[in-house]
C-alpha positions as CSV (number, residue, x, y, z in Angstrom):
1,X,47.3,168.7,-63.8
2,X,47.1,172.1,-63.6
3,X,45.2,174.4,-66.2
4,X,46.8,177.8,-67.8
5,X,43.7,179.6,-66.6
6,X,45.3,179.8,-62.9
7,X,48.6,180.6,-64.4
8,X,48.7,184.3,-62.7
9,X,46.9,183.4,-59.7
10,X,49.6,180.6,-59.1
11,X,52.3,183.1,-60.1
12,X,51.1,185.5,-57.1
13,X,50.8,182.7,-54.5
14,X,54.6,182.1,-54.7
15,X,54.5,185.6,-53.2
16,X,51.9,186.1,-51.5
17,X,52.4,182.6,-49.7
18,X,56.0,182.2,-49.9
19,X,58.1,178.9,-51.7
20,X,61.4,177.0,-51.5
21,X,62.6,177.0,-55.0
22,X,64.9,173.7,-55.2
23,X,69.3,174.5,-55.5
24,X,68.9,173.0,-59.1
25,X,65.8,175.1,-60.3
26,X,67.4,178.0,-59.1
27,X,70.7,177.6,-60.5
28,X,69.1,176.7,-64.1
29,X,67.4,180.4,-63.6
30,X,70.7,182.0,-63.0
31,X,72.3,179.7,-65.9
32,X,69.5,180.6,-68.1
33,X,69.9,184.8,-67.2
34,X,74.0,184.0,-67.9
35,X,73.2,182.3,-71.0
36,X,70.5,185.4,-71.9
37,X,73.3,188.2,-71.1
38,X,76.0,186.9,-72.5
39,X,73.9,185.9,-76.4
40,X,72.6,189.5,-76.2
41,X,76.0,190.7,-75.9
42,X,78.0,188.9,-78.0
43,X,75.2,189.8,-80.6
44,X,76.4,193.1,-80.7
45,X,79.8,192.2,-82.1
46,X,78.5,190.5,-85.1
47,X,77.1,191.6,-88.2
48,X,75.0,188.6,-89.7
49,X,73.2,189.5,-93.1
50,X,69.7,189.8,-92.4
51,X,67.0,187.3,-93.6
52,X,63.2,186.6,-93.6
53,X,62.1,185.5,-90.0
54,X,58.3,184.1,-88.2
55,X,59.0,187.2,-86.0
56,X,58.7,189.6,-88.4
57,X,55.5,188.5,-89.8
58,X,53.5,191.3,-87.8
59,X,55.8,193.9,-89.2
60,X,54.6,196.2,-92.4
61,X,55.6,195.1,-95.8
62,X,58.0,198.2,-96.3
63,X,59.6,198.3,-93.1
64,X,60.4,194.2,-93.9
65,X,61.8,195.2,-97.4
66,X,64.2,197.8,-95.8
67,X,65.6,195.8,-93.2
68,X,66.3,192.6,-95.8
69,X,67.3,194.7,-98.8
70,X,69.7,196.6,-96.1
71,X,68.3,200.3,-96.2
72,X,70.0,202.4,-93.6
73,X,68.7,202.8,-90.3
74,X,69.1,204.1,-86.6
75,X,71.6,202.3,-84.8
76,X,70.2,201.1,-81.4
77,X,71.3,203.3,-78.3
78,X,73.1,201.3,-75.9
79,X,70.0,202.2,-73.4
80,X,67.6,200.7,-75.6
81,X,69.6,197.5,-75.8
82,X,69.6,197.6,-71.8
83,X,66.1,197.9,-71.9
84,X,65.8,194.6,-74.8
85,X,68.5,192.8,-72.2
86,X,65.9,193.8,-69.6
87,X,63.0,192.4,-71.3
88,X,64.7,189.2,-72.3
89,X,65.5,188.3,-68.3
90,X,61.9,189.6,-67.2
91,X,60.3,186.9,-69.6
92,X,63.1,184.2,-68.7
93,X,62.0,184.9,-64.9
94,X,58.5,184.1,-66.0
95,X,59.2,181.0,-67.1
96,X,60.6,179.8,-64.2
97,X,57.6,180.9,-62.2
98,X,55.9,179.4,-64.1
99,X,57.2,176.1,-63.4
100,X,57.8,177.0,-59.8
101,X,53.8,177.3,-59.9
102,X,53.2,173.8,-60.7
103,X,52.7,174.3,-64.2
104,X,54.1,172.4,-67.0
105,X,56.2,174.6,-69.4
106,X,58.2,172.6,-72.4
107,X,59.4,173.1,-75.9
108,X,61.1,176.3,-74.8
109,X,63.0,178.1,-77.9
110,X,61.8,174.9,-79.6
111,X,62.6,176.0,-83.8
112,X,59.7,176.4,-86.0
113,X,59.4,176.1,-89.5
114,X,56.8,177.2,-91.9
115,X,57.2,177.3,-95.6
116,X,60.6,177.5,-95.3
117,X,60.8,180.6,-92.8
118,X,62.1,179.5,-89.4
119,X,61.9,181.0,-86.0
120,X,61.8,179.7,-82.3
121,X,58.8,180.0,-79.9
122,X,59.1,181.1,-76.2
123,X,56.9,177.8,-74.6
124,X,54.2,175.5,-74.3
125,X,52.5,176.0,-71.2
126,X,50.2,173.4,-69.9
127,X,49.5,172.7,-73.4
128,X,49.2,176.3,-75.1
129,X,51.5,178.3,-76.9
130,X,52.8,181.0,-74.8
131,X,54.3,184.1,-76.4
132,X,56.0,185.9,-73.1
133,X,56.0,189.6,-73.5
134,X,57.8,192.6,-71.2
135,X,55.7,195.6,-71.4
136,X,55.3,199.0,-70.4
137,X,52.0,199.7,-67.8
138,X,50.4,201.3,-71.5
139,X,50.7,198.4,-73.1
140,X,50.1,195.9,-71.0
141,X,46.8,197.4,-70.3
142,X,46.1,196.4,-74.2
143,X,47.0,192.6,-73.4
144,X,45.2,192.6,-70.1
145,X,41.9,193.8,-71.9
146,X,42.4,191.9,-74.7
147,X,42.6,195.3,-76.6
148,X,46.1,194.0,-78.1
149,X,43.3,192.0,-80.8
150,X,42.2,195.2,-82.3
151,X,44.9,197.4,-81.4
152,X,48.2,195.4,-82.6
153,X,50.8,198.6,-83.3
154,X,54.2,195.9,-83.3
155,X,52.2,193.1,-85.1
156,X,52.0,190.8,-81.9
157,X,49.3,188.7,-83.0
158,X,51.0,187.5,-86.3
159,X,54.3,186.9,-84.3
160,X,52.2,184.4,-82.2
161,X,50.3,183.2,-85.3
162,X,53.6,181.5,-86.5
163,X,53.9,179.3,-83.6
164,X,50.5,178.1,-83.4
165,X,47.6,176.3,-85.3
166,X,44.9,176.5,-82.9
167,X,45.4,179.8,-81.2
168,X,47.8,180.7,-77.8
169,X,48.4,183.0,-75.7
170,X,50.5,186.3,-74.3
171,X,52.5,186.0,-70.5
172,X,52.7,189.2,-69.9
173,X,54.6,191.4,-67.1
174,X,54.3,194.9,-66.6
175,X,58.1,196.1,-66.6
176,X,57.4,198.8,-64.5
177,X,54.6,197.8,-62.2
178,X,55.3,193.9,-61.8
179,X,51.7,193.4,-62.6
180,X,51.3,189.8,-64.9
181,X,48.6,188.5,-67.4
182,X,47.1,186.3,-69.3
183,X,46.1,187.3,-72.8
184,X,44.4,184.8,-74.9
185,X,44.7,184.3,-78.8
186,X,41.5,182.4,-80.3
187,X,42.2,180.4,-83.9
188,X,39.7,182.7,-85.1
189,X,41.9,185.9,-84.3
190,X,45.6,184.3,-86.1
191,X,46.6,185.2,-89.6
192,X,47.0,183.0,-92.3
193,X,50.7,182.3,-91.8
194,X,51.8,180.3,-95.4
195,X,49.8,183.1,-97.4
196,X,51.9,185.9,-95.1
197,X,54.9,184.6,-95.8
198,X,54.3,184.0,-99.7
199,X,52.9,188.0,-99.7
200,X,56.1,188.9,-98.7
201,X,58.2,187.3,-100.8
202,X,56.6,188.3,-103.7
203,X,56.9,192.0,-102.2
204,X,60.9,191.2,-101.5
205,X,61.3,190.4,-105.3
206,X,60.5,193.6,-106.5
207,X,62.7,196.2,-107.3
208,X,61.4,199.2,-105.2
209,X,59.3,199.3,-101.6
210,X,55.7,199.1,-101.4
211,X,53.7,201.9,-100.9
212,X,54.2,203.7,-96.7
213,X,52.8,201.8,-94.3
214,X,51.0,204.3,-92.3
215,X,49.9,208.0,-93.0
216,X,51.3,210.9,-90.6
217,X,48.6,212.6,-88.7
218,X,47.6,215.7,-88.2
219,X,49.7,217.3,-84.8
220,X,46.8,219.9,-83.0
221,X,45.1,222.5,-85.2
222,X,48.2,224.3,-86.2
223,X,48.4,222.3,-89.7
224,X,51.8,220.8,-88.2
225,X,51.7,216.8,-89.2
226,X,53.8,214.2,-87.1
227,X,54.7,210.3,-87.8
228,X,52.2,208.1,-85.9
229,X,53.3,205.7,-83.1
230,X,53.9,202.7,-85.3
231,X,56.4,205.1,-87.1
232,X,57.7,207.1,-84.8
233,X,59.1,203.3,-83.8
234,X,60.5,202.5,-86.8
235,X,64.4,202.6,-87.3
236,X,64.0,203.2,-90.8
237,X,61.8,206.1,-90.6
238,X,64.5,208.8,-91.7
239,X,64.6,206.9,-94.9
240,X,60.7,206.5,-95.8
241,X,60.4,209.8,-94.9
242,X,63.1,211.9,-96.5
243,X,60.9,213.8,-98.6
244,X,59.3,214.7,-96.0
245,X,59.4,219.0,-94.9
246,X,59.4,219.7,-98.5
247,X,62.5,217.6,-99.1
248,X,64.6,218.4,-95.7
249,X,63.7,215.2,-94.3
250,X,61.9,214.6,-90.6
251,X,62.5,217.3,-88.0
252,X,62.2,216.4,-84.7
253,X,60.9,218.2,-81.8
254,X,61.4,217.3,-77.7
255,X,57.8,217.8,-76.5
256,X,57.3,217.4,-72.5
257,X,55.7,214.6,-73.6
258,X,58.0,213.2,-75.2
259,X,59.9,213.3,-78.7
260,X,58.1,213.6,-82.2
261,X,58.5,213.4,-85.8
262,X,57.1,216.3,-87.4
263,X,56.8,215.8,-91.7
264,X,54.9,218.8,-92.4
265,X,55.7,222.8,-90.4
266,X,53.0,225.3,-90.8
267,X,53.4,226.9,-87.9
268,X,57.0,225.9,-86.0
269,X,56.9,224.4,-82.6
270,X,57.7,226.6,-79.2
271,X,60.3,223.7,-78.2
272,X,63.7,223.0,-78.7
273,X,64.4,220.9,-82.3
274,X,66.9,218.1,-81.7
């Protein structure tokens, strides 16, 4: 029986060495990438109140309450959506190499329940709960050094938390790269899942948000301040920050590298203001 620790290596011999993938494997990959487009779209077309789920345990308390008491928020773009479509069919292809590898993946999308909050793991792989995970080459450099453990922007490590008692582990493929890793979760490094959830709800009874999650941060030496990464992220950051700019709200600025969210002007930006 094979062990999760040559999980990578194994994935690379497919390629490096060449396999026949079986009709029927194959055509359960092709069923399973259907079955992925066609969820993802279809989801678009319904609106489905929302309600507490495991995945959401790694957000921040305030962004929780605004997406279950229904605060508004940026719609996605269809291009991000591509990208989430492209993610979910990445992670499904890892799977399947996985199993192509020799190694034994089960309870896929298997529902999990704890105190009362469901949610559905990716896999157990050889015995170990697998999170899979699509990432950009910056962040899968956090997985692959185990940085993602002290460095945890999008709550990862409580997302995994929920589907595990004894610690798991991230799959990981870099989206752009096609590099792959293996990033362990000790016991030691997983929340406390029932007190999480109980936090929460005793946050979602009350009548106003809890305090911001994150601070801005100073942008440079001009005295100009800007929404960290974690909030930059956020769809509801329009909302928590509309007192922002003396009351005018967030102001955003298209930097070469890249867009950000400025909450305090002292001295105004040479770019263009979207």
């Amino acid at each position: 029986m094979k062990s999760i620790d040559t999980l990578v290596e194994d994935i690379y011999t497919l390629f490096e060495q060449g396999h026949n993938c079986s009709l029927s494997a194959s055509k359960q990959l092709g069923e399973t990438i259907a079955n992925v487009v066609s969820e993802r779209l279809a989801a678009y077309k319904e609106v489905k109140a929302p309600y507490l789920r495991l995945s959401m345990l790694g957000k921040p308390d305030r962004q929780i309450y605004y997406e279950l008491k229904n605060y508004p928020k940026e719609p996605l773009s269809p291009n991000t959506k591509i990208k989430f479509l492209f993610g979910d069919i990445l992670e499904a292809l890892l799977l399947f190499l996985a199993k192509e590898a020799g190694h034994k993946v089960e309870g896929e999308q298997d529902q999990i329940v704890v105190s009362g909050v469901k949610g559905h793991r990716d896999a157990i792989i050889d015995g170990v709960t697998v999170d899979v995970k699509s990432a950009s080459s910056y962040s899968f450099k956090k997985f692959e050094n185990g940085d993602i453990l002290l460095d945890d922007p999008f709550g990862y490590v409580a997302q995994i938390s929920a589907y595990c008692e004894k610690g798991g582990a991230f799959l990981v493929i870099d989206k752009q790269n096609g590099h792959i890793c293996l990033s362990k979760v000790d016991s030691d490094s997983t929340i406390d899942v029932p007190y999480r959830i109980s936090v929460l709800r005793q946050v979602l009874e009350k009548s106003v948000p809890p305090e911001r999650c994150f601070s801005d941060e100073a942008e440079g030496k001009s005295g100009n301040r800007k929404l960290g990464i974690s909030c930059s992220y956020c769809p509801f950051k329009f909302t928590c920050w509309k007192d922002s700019n003396n009351g005018q709200g967030l102001r955003t600025f298209a930097y070469s590298t890249g867009v950000k969210f400025m909450t305090t002007i002292v001295k105004e930006p040479r770019v263009n203001e979207n």
